[in-house]
C-alpha positions as CSV (number, residue, x, y, z in Angstrom):
1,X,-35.9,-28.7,177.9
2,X,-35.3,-26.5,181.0
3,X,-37.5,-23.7,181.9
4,X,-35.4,-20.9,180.7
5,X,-35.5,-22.6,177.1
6,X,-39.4,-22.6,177.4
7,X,-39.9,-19.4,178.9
8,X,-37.3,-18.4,175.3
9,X,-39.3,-20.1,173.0
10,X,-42.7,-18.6,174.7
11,X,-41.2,-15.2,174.7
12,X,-40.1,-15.4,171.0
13,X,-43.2,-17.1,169.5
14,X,-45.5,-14.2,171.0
15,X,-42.9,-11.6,169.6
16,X,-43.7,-13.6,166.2
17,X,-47.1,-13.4,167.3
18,X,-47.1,-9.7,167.6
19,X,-44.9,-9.2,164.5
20,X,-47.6,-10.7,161.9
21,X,-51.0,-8.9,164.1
22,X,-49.0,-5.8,163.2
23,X,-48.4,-7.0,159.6
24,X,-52.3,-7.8,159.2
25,X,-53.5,-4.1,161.2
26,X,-50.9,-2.4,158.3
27,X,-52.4,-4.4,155.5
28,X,-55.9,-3.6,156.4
29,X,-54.8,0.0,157.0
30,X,-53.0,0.4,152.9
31,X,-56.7,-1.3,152.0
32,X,-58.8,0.9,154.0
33,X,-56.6,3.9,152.6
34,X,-57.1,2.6,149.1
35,X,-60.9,2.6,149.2
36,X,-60.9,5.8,150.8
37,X,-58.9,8.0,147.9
38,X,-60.5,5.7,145.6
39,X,-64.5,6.7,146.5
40,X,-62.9,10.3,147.3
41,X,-61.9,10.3,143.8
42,X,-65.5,9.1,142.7
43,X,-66.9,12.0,144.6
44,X,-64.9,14.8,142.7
45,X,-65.5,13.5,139.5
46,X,-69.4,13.3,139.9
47,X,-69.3,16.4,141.6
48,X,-67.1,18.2,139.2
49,X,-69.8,16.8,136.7
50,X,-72.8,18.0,138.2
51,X,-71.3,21.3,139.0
52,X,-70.1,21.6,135.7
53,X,-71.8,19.8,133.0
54,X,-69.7,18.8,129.6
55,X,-72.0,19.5,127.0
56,X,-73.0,17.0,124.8
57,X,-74.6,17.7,121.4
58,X,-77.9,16.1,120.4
59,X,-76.9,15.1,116.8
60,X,-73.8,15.0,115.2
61,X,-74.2,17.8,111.9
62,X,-71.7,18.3,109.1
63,X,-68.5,20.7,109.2
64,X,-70.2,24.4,108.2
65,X,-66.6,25.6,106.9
66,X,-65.9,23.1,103.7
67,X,-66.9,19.7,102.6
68,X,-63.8,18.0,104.9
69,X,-61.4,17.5,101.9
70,X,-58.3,19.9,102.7
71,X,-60.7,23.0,102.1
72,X,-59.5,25.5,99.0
73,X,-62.3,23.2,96.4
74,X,-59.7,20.2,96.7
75,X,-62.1,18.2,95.6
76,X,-64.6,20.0,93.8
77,X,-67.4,20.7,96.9
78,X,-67.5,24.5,96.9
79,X,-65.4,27.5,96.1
80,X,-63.1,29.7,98.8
């Protein structure tokens, strides 16, 4: 091969080169990004938590407004 080939070959194999560096640095990038929104969106949700707290009842207790069955003495618990 002559020189000009080579010095063709040489020039397009670091253009290749640079073409898939830059492919990696934008992959990284999206994954970076990712993790970021990600443990951003972590963050709120604790926060939101602590800041305000969803109650949570200590025992489960039964319905105070009928037995559960359609209400009206449906079936027999009580009258309306």
């Amino acid at each position: 091969m002559c020189q000009q080939e080579l010095d063709a070959l040489k020039t397009q194999n670091a253009n290749l080169q640079t073409q898939i560096n830059l492919a990696n640095l934008a992959a990284s990038q999206n994954a970076q990004t990712g993790q970021l929104l990600a443990d951003n969106a972590a963050q709120t949700a604790t926060l939101r938590q602590a800041l305000n707290p969803t109650p949570i009842p200590a025992y489960v207790v039964q319905n105070p407004n009928g037995c559960g069955c359609g209400g009206y003495n449906a079936c027999g618990c009580g009258s309306f």
